[in-house]
FIVEX-547005 format. One record per residue (C-alpha): x, y, z. Coordinates in Angstrom, 2 decimals. Example, Ala and Ser with C-alpha at 12.3 -4.5 7.8 and 13.67 -1.06 7.14 Angstrom:
        c1        c2        c3
     12.30     -4.50      7.80
     13.67     -1.06      7.14
***
This chain:
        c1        c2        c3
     -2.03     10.30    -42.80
      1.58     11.75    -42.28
      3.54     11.39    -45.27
      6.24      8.71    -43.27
      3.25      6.53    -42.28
      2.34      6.73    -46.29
      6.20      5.44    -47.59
      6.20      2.77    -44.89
      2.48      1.38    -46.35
      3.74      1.75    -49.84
      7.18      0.08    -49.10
      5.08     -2.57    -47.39
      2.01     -3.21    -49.74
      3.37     -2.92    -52.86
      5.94     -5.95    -52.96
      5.40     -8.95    -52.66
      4.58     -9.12    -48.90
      1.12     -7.81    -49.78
      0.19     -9.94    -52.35
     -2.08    -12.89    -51.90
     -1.29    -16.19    -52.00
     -3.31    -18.17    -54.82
     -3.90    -21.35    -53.11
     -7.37    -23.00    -52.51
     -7.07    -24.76    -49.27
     -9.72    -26.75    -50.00
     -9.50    -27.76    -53.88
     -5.84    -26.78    -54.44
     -6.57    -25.19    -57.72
     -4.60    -21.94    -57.98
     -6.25    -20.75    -61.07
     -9.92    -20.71    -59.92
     -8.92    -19.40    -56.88
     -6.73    -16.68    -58.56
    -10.06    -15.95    -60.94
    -12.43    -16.10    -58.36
    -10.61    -12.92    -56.31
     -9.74    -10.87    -59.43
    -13.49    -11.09    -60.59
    -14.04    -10.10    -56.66
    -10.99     -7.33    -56.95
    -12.75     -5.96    -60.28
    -16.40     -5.68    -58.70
    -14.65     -3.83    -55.68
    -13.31     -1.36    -57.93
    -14.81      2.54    -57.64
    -17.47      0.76    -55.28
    -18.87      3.12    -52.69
    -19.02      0.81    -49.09
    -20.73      1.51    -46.08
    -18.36      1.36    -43.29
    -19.94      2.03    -40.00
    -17.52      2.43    -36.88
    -17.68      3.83    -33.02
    -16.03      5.99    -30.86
    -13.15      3.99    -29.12
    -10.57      6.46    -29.26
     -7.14      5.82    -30.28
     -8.27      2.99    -32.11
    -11.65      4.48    -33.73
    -13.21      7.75    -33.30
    -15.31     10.08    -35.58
    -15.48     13.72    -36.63
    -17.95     15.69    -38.34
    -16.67     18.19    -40.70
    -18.45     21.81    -41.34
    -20.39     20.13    -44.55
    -22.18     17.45    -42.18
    -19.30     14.47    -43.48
    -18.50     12.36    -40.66
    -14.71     10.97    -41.43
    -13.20      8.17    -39.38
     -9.78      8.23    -37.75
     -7.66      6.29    -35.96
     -5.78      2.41    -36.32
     -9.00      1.23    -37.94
     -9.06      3.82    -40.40
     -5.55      3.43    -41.21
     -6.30     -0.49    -42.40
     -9.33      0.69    -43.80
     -7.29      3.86    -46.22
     -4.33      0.67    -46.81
     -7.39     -1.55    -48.06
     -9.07      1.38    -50.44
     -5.78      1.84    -51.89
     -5.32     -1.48    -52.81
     -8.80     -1.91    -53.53
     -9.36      1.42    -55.06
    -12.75      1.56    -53.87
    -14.55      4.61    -51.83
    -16.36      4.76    -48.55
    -18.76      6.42    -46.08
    -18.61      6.44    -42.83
    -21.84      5.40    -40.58
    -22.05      5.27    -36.90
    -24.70      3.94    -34.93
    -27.05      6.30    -32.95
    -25.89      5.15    -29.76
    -21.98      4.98    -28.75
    -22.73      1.09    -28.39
    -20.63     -2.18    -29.10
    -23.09     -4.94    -29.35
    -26.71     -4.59    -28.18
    -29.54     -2.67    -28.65
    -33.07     -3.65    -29.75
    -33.26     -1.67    -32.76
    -30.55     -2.11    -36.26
    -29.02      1.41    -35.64
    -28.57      0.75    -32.07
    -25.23     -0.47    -32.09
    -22.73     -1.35    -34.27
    -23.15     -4.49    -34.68
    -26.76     -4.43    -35.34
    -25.89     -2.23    -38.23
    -23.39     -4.87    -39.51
    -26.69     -7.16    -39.66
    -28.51     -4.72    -41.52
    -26.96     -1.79    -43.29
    -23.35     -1.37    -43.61
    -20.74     -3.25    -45.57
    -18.20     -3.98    -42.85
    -17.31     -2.57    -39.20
    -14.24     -0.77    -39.00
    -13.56     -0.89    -35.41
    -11.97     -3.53    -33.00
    -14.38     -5.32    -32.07
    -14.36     -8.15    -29.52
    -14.81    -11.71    -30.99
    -18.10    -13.17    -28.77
    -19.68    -16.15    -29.41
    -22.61    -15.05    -29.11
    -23.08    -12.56    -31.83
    -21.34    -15.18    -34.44
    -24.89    -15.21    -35.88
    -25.15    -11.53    -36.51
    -21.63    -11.11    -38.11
    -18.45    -12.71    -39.61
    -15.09    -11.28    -38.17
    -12.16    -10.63    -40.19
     -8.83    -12.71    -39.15
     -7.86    -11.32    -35.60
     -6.04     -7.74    -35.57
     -4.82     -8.13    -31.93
     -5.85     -9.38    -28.67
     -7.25     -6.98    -26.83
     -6.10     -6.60    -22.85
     -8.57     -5.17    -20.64
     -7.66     -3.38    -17.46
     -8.32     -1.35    -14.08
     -7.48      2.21    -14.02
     -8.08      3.53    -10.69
     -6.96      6.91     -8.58
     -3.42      6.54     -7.11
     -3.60      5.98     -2.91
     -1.95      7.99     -0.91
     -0.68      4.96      0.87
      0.61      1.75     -0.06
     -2.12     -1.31      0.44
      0.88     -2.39      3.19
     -0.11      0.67      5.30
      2.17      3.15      6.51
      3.37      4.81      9.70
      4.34      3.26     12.85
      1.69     -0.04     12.00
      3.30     -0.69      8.57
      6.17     -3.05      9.67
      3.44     -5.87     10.54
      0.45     -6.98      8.89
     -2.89     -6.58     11.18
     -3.02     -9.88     12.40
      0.53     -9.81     13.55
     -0.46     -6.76     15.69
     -3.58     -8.43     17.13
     -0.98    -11.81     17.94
      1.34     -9.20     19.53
     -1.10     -7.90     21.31
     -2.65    -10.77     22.66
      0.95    -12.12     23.80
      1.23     -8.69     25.67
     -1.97     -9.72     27.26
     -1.54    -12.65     28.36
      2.16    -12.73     29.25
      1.61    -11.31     32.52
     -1.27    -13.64     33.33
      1.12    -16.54     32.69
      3.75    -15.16     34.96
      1.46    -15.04     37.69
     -0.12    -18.41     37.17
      2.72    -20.37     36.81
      5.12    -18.82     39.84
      1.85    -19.72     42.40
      1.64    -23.33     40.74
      5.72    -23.44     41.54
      5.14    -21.69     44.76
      2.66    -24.96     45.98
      4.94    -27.70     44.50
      7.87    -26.35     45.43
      8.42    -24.95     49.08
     11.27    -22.27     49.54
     11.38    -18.66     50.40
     10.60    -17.39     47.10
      7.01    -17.01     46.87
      4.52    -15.96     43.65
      4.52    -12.76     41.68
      1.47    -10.91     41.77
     -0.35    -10.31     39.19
      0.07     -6.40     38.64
      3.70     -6.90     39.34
      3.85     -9.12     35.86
      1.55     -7.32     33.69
      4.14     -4.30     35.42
      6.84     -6.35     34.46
      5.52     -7.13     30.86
      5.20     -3.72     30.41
      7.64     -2.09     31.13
     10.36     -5.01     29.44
      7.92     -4.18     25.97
      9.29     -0.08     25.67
     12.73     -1.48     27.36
     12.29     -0.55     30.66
     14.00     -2.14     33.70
     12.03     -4.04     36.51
     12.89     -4.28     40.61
     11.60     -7.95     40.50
     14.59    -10.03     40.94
     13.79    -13.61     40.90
     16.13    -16.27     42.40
     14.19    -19.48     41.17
     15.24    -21.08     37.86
     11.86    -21.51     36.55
     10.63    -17.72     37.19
     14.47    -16.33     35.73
     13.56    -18.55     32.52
     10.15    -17.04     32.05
     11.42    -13.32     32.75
     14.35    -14.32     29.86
     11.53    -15.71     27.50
      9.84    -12.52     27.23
     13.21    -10.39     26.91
     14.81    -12.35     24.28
     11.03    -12.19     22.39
     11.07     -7.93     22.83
     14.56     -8.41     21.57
     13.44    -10.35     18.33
     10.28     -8.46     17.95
     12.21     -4.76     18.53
     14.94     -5.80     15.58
     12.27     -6.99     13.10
     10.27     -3.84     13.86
     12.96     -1.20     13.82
     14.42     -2.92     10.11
     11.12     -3.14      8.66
      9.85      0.47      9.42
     12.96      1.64      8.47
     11.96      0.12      4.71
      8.52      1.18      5.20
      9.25      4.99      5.59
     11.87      5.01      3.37
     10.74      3.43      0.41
      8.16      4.39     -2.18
      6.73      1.33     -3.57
      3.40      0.87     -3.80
      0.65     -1.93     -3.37
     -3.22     -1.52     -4.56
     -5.67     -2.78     -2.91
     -7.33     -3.83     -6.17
     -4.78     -6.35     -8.28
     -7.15     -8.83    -10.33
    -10.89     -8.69    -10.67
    -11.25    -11.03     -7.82
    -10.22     -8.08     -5.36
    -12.94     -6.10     -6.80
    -15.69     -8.59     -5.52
    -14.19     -9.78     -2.82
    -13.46     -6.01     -1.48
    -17.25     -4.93     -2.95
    -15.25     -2.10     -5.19
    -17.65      0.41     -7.09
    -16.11     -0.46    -11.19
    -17.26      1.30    -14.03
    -17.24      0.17    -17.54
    -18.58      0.98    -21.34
    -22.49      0.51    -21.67
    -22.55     -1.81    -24.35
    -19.36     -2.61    -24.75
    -17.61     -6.52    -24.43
    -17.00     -5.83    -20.74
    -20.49     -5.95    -20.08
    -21.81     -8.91    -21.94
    -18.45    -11.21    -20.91
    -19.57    -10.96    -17.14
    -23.86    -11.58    -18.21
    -22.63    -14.78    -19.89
    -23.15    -17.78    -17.54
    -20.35    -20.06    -19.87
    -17.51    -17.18    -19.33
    -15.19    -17.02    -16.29
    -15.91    -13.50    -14.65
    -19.80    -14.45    -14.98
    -19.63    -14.47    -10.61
    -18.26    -10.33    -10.85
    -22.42     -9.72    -12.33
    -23.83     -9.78     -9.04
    -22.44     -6.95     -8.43
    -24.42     -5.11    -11.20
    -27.48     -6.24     -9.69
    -26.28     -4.63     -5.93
    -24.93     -1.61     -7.48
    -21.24     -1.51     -7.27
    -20.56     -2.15    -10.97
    -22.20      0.34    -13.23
    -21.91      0.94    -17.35
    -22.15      4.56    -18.92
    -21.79      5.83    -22.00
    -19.90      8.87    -22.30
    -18.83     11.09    -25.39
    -15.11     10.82    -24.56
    -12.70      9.16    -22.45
    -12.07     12.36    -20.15
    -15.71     11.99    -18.84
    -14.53      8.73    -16.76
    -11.82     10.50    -15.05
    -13.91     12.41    -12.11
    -15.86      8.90    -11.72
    -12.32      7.59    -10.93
    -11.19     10.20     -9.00
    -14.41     10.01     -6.75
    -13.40      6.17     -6.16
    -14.25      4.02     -8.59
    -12.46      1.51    -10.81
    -12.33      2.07    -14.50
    -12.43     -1.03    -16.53
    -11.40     -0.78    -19.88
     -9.11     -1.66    -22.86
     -5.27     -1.05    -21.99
     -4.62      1.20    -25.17
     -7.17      3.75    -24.42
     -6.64      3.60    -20.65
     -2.58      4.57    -21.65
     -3.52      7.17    -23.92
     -6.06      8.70    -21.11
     -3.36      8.67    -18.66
     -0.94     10.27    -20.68
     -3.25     13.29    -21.91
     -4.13     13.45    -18.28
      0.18     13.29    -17.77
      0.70     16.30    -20.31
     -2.03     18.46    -19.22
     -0.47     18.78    -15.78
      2.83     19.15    -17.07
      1.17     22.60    -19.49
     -0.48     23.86    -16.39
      2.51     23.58    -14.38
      1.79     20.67    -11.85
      4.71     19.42     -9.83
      5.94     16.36    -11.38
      5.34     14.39     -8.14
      1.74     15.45     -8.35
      1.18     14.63    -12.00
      0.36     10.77    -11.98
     -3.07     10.89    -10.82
     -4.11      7.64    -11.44
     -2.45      4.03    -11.82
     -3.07      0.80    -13.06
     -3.88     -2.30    -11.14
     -1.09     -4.79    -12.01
     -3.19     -7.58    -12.97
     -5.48     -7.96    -16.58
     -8.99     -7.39    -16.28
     -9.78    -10.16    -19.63
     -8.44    -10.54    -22.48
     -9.86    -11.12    -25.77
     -8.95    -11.41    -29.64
    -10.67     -8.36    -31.65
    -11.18     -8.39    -35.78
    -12.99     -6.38    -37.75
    -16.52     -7.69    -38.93
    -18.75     -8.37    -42.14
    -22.35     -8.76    -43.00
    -22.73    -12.72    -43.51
    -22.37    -14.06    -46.77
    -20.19    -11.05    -47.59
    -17.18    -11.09    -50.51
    -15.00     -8.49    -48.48
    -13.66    -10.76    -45.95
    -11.70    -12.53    -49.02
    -10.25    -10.17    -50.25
     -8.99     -7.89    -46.82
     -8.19    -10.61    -44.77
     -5.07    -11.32    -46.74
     -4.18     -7.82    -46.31
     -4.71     -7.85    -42.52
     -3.40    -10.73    -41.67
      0.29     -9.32    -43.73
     -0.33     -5.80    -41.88
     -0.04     -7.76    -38.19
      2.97    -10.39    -39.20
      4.55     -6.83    -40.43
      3.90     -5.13    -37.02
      2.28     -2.13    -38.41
     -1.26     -2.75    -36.34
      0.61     -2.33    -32.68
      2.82      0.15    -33.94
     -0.31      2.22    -34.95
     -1.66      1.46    -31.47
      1.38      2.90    -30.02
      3.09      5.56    -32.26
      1.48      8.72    -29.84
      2.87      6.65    -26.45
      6.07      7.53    -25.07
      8.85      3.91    -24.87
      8.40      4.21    -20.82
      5.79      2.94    -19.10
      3.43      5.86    -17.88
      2.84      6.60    -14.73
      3.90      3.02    -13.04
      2.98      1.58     -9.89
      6.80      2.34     -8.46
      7.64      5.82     -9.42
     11.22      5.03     -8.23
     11.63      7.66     -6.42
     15.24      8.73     -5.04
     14.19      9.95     -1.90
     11.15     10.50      0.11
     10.64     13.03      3.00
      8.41     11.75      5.84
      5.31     13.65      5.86
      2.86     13.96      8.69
      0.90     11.11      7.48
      3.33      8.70      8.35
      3.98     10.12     12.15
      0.26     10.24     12.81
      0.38      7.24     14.64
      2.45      9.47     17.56
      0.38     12.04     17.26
     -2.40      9.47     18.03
     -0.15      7.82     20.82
      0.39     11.14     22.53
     -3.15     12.19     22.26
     -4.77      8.77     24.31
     -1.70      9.25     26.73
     -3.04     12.62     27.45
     -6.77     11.83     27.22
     -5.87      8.61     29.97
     -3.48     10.70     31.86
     -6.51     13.26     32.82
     -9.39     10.94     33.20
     -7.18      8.99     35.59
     -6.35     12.59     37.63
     -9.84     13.21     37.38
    -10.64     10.23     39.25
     -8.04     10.38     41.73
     -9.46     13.41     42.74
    -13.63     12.46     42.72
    -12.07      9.36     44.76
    -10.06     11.32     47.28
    -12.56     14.25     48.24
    -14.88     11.06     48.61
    -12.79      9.82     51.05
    -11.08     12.92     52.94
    -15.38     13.98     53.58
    -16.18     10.40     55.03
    -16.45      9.90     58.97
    -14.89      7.07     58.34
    -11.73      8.70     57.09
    -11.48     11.24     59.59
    -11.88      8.08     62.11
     -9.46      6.52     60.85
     -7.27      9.47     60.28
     -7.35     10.37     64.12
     -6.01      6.54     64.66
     -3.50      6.74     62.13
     -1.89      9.99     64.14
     -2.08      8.33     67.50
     -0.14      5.12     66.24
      1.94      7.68     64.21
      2.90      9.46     67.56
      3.32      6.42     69.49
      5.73      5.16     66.57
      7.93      8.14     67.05
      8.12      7.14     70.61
      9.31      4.06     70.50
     11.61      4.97     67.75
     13.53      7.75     70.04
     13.43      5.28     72.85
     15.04      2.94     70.71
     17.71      5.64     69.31
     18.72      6.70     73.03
     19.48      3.47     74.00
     21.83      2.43     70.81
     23.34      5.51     71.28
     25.47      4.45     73.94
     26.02      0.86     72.89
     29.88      0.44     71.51
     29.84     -0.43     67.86
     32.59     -1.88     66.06
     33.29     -0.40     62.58
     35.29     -0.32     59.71
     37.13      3.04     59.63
     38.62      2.59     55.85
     35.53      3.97     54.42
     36.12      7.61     53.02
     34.94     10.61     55.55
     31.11     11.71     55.54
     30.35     14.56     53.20
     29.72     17.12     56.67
     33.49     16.92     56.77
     34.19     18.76     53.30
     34.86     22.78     53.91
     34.24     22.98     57.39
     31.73     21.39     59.97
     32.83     19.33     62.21
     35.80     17.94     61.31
     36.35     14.36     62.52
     40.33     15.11     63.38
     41.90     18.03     64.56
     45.53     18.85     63.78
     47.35     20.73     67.01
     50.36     21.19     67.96
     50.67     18.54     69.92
     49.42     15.75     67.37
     52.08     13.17     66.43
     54.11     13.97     62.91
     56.22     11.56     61.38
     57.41     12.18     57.59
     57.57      8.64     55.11
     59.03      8.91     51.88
     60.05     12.80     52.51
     55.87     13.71     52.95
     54.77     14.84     56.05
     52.04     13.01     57.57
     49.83     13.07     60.84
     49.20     10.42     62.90
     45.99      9.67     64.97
     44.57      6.81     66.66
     41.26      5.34     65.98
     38.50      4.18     67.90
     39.71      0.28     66.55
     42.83      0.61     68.27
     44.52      1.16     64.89
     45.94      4.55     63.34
     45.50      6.37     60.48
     48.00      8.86     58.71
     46.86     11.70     57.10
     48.93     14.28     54.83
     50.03     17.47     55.88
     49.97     20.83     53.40
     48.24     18.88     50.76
     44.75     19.16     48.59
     43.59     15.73     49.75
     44.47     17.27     53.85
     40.96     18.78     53.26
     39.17     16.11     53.40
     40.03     15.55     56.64
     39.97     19.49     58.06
***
C-alpha cells in the first residue's frame, strides 16, 4: 500500500475511532463482553486464515507471483491488511477454480461454496442474497452496490437526426395523413356547398386540391381563387396550419442539428425487454441469480435467457467484454468496474493518439440496472465476524471504503451522456435525408418520362390517332377561317379608346412611329418648353415635347 494510504489507516485505527465499543446489546454486561473479544483477539493472534477471494477488479483481483503465491489486491484487500494489523494475524489467499460468485455444484466452484467448506472468510464484495443465507454469514454491509448498462455510444441521438428529427414518428405519419386527406376534404365539401347552395361558383376538383394542398405545403402559390366564404375559410385553414407546422419545424431542427445531446435507446432494464436488446452479464455472478428468482423484481428480464438475448460469460478480465459491446450488446455490471473499464479504455486512446472526440467509445445508460447491499462473508458459526465487523463498520462511517473505490477515478464524470460540446459541424449523416429526397425525385422524374413516352408512341402508331389527327387539322383549318373572317370584319369597325395609355413598345427607336413631327405640325411653348400639338382620334389633343429624351418615345 502507498505510504499516504498507510498514515491515513494509522491516524484512523489507532485512536479511539477504531476501538470497539464494550456493550452487550443483549445482557448489558460490559465486562463479559469486553472478556469474551479479548479471549477472541488473543486466539486471532499469529493465526494463519484462509481468505479466499475473486477476480472483480478494482475491488478484488489476484496475482500470482514467480514462487506460485497468489496475493490479493484491491479495496478488499485493503480492509483485509487494516484487519491483520489490528489483529496481527497472517493469511493466504484462495480462489475458487472457476471466476464464479455464487453457484457451482462442487465446494471449489465458487466462492461461496468455498466459504461453506474451506476458507475462513471471503474477502470480496459480495452481494447479500437471501438465498445463500444458509451457506454463509455476511459481515455488516461495506456499500451498496449499483449495477449498470454500459453499452457502445450511437452515432445518433435515440430522437433521430436529420431532416425527420424535429417530430417524433407518429407526428410524421399524422402529418402525413392530414396531407392526404386535406385535398379529399376540399373536394368533398365545395360539391356538398355547390348542391345546397346555387351560385356561379361551382366545386373544386379533386386534383386541383390535392394541387392546391401541395403546393401551399413547400409554400407555393395556387391560381384557384375562390369567391365563396366557406371554400376561402378552408383554403385559410390549411395556410395558417403550414404556417404553424413550418415555425415549429424550422425552430426545432434548428436545435436538432445544432445541439449534441444525446438520448439511448436503452435507459432502465425495462427498455432492454421491451426493445429485445442482446445484454451480457458475469456467469455466476448476483446479476444472474437476481433475475432466476421468482420473489425479485427483474425476475420477467429471464425470459430472455431462455430466447437468447441475455447471455453470462466468464472472462479473465474486464477488457474481454469490450468487443461484445462494441458488436452491440449491453454490458450489465457493477458501476465501479464499469468506470474504471471506461476510463482505461479513455487513456489508452489518449497514448495512441485518438482524437479526443473519438475517445469515448462507450456510455452509460442513465438509469440503474439493481442495486444491492454487498459485505464480506464468514463460514457459519464463525468468531471473525465479532471481531471485524466493528472495524468495518468504523472504516465506512470514516469514508475510507468509497474513497478506496474511487482514489484511481478522475472528480469528472467519464465519458457522460452530453459531452457538451461547443460546436458541432453538420456531417453528411444529418443531410442524408436530401440526398434521399433528391434521389426519389429523380428516380419518379424518369419513370414518369419513361411512361410518357411508352404512352405516346402507343398512341401516335394507333389508326385511331392518325383518325383523329386528320380531324383535328380539318377543324384546325376551318378555325383559322373563321378567325380571319372575323378579324377582317372588326377591322373596319370604329372603336373608341382610351389614348392616355403609354405608346406600344414598336414605337421605341424607330418603326412606325405613331406621330410625325413636320413642319407644318402645330407648336405652342407652355412654361418656356416647346411642345407639339396633335389631335387624336377622340377628338382630344395631346402635347408632346420637343428636343427632349422623353420626345423619343413618341419618334
Amino acid at each position: 500500500m502507498a505510504s499516504g494510504i498507510d498514515l491515513i489507516f494509522s491516524a484512523v485505527c489507532n485512536a479511539s475511532f477504531c476501538e470497539n465499543v464494550y456493550n452487550n446489546p443483549t445482557t448489558g454486561s460490559r465486562s463479559s463482553y469486553e472478556k469474551n473479544e479479548m479471549s477472541l483477539t488473543h486466539d486471532l493472534n499469529g493465526k494463519l486464515l484462509r481468505i479466499g477471494t475473486y477476480n472483480n477488479y478494482p475491488l478484488s483481483w489476484t496475482k500470482t507471483e514467480s514462487n506460485g503465491t497468489i496475493t490479493g489486491h484491491g479495496v478488499a484487500f485493503a480492509i483485509v491488511e487494516i484487519l491483520r494489523q489490528k489483529f496481527n494475524f497472517t493469511f493466504e489467499v484462495v480462489v475458487p477454480e472457476t471466476n464464479y460468485e455464487f453457484g457451482g455444484g462442487r465446494p471449489e466452484s465458487s466462492l461461496i461454496n468455498l466459504v461453506n467448506s474451506s476458507v475462513d472468510m471471503a474477502a470480496a464484495f459480495l452481494t447479500r442474497l437471501v438465498k445463500f443465507n444458509k451457506k454463509a454469514t455476511f459481515s455488516n454491509d461495506l456499500d451498496e452496490g449499483v449495477w449498470m448498462m454500459m453499452l457502445k455510444r450511437p452515432k445518433e441521438s435515440a430522437a433521430g437526426s436529420g431532416l425527420l428529427a424535429p417530430f417524433e414518428t407518429y407526428v410524421w405519419y399524422l402529418i402525413l395523413a392530414a396531407v392526404v386527406a386535406y385535398g379529399p376534404c376540399i373536394t368533398f365539401l365545395t360539391r356538398i356547398r355547390s348542391k345546397l347552395v346555387r351560385d356561379k361558383e361551382g366545386p373544386i376538383d379533386l386534383s386541383e386540391s390535392i394541387w392546391f394542398v401541395y403546393g401551399s405545403y413547400i409554400k407555393q402559390g395556387t391560381n384557384l381563387a375562390p369567391e365563396a366564404n366557406t371554400t376561402r375559410v378552408l383554403f385559410a385553414t390549411w395556410w395558417i396550419f403550414i404556417i404553424l407546422l413550418s415555425a415549429f419545424y424550422t425552430a426545432n431542427l434548428t436545435a436538432f442539428l445544432t445541439l449534441s445531446k444525446f438520448t439511448l435507446d436503452i435507459e432502465s432494464p425495462k427498455d432492454l425487454y421491451k426493445k429485445s436488446y442482446r445484454w451480457v452479464a458475469a456467469e455466476g455472478g448476483a446479476v444472474q441469480y437476481t433475475i432466476r428468482n421468482p420473489d425479485e423484481e427483474l425476475y420477467y428480464l429471464n425470459k430472455m435467457v431462455s430466447n437468447g438475448r441475455a447471455q453470462f460469460r466468464s472472462v479473465s478480465k474486464d477488457e474481454d467484454y469490450l468487443p461484445i459491446v462494441r458488436a452491440g450488446a449491453v454490458l450489465v455490471k457493477e458501476q465501479t468496474a464499469i468506470d474504471h473499464l471506461m476510463y482505461g479504455d479513455y487513456l489508452r486512446k489518449a497514448r495512441e493518439g485518438v482524437d479526443e472526440g473519438d475517445r469515448c467509445t462507450y456510455v452509460v445508460a442513465p438509469q440503474f440496472f439493481m442495486k444491492k447491499q454487498r459485505a464480506f462473508a464468514y463460514p457459519n458459526n464463525t468468531t471473525l465476524k465479532i471481531l471485524f465487523d466493528t472495524v468495518i463498520t468504523n472504516l465506512l462511517k470514516a469514508g475510507i471504503v468509497n474513497y478506496l473505490e474511487h482514489r484511481d477515478l478522475p472528480t469528472t464524470k467519464i465519458c457522460p451522456l452530453d459531452l457538451q460540446s461547443k460546436d458541432r459541424q453538420l456531417s453528411n449523416r444529418d443531410l442524408m435525408m436530401t440526398y434521399i429526397i433528391m434521389a426519389i425525385g429523380l428516380a419518379t422524374a424518369t419513370a414518369v418520362f419513361i411512361g410518357e413516352i411508352s404512352v405516346a408512341s402507343r398512341c401516335f402508331s394507333s389508326p385511331v390517332f392518325i383518325k383523329r389527327s386528320k380531324c383535328m387539322n380539318a377543324n384546325t383549318k376551318d378555325k383559322d377561317n373563321k378567325r380571319k373572317r372575323k378579324k377582317s370584319r372588326v377591322r373596319f369597325v370604329d372603336h373608341s379608346y382610351d389614348d392616355s395609355r403609354p405608346p406600344p413598345y414598336d414605337s421605341l427607336f424607330g418603326g412606325k412611329p405613331q406621330y410625325k413631327i413636320t413642319d407644318r405640325t402645330q407648336r405652342k411653348i407652355i412654361n418656356g418648353r416647346e411642345y407639339c400639338v396633335f389631335d387624336t382620334a377622340n377628338g382630344g389633343t395631346r402635347l408632346i415635347p420637343v428636343r427632349t429624351p422623353s420626345a423619343f418615345l413618341y419618334q
